[in-house]
C-alpha positions, 0 to 999 in steps of 0.5 A: 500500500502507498502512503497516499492510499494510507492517507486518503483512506485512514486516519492518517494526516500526510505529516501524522504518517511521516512522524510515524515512520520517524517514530518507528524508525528511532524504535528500530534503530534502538532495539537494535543497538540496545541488543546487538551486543548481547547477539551470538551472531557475528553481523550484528556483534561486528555491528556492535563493534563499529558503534563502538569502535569511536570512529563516529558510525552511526547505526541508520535505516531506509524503508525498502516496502510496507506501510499497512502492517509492516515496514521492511528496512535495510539497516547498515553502519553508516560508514561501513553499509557492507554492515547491513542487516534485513529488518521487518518492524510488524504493527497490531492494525493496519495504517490504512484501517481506522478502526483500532480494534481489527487487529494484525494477528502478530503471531504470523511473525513469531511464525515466519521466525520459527519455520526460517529458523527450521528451514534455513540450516538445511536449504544450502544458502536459499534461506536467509538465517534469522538472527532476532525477535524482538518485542516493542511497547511504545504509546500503548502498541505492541510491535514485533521487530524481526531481523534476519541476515541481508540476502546475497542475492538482490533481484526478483526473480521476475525480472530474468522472466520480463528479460525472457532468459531465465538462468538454468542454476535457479530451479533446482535450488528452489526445488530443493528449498521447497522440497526441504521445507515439505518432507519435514517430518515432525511438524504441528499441523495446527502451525499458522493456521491463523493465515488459512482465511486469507488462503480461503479468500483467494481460492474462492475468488479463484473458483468465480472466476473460473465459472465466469471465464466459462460463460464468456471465454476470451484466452486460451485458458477461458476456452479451456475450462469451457471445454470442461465444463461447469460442473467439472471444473466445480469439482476441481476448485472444491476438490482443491479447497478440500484439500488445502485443509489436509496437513500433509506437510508444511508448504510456504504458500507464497513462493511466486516471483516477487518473493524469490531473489536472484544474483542480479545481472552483471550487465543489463546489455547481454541479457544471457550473462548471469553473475558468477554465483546463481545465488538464490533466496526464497522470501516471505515466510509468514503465509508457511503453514500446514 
């Protein structure tokens, strides 16, 4: 969501919305530099150890997305960004949601924490490690602050899909991230079951549509399910729900372009040259369930 679409649609002021994200901002900044130093990871101990070292660095941030329930930062050492950790800062309400009492069911956060945790040791590099999970009280609000490692890799996938030449190394790498994350064995099937109303939204929006491309066919997969038929594609779409209620395994529910990262291109010229590594990270772990 855009902040104008926060302004014209919440409570929110253009000015209230900007000392928002300064409030926050400083709650980030702060979390972070008050428990880096007890951290066992080595980023945020080297972070630690650049704002301590009295050369004047300062811990900063800038917003990469978010605005409704979260802001994604990247946060780096002022002097040394190669210092840089991911960090996702959750509300309790939506901005663009004047109404106090709906709720942003936090426990989604602790979640994607717990299931990066799991998946991150064994998905060969694919899965950036989580490095925290911290609480924030401030003005009456509970917030989650997750900070995880920066990813090597800094592309979406789809853009090699808009290039039209895809690199042959990023397949089989997500193959085996997903395929790790489905033959768990030991898994609570009431994991994030908090998300499945969302899940169940979309795959009845999904079966509307496929009953109206029906009746007025206009692409290739319209003229398909014509061909099927009604009733038949009905038992399809129920079938699908149905079985979207069977806690088989765990799946990650999200794991589309927008939410893959790739190596970006040495140069945008010679669209068939990809950068040495294939480096490849599969984001957006919150929607992860049974």
């Amino acid at each position: 969501m855009e902040d104008d679409d926060i302004i014209n649609n919440g409570i929110l002021t253009g000015d209230e919305l900007e000392e928002d994200k300064r409030v926050k901002k400083v709650l980030l900044l702060e979390t972070i530099t008050k428990n880096c130093a007890s951290s066992p990871h080595d980023i945020l101990q080297q972070i630690n150890d650049a704002l301590q070292d009295g050369e004047s660095n300062k811990l900063d941030a800038i917003v990469l997305c978010g605005g409704a329930t979260n802001f994604s930062y990247k946060v780096f050492i002022d002097q040394k960004p190669e210092l840089c950790v991911f960090a996702k800062l959750c509300f309790e309400y939506a901005l663009w949601n004047p109404d106090r009492s709906a709720h942003y069911d936090l426990l989604r956060v602790e979640n994607e924490y717990k299931i990066m945790q799991q998946v991150a040791s064994t998905a060969q590099g694919c899965v950036v490690t989580p490095l925290a999970l911290y609480d924030i009280e401030h003005d009456a609000q509970h917030m989650k602050l997750f900070v995880t490692e920066w990813s090597k890799a800094d592309e979406q996938f789809c853009n090699q899909f808009i290039d039209g030449i895809v690199d042959p190394r990023i397949g089989p790498k997500i193959a085996n991230t997903l395929a790790t994350l489905n033959l768990i064995k030991d898994f609570d099937p009431e994991f994030n079951k908090n998300v499945q109303p969302c899940m169940e939204s979309l795959l009845e929006h999904m079966k509307a549509v496929s009953l109206a491309a029906i009746k007025e066919p206009k692409t290739r997969t319209d003229e398909y399910l014509a061909s099927l038929g009604e009733d038949v594609v009905t038992k399809i779409m129920d079938a699908n729900y149905a079985n979207y209620h069977e806690a088989d395994c765990f799946i990650h529910s999200d794991s589309h372009v927008f939410n893959i990262l790739v190596e970006a291109k040495p140069s945008i010229e010679e669209l068939e040259d990809f950068g040495p590594d294939g480096s490849v990270t599969l984001c957006d772990w919150e929607m992860a369930m049974a």
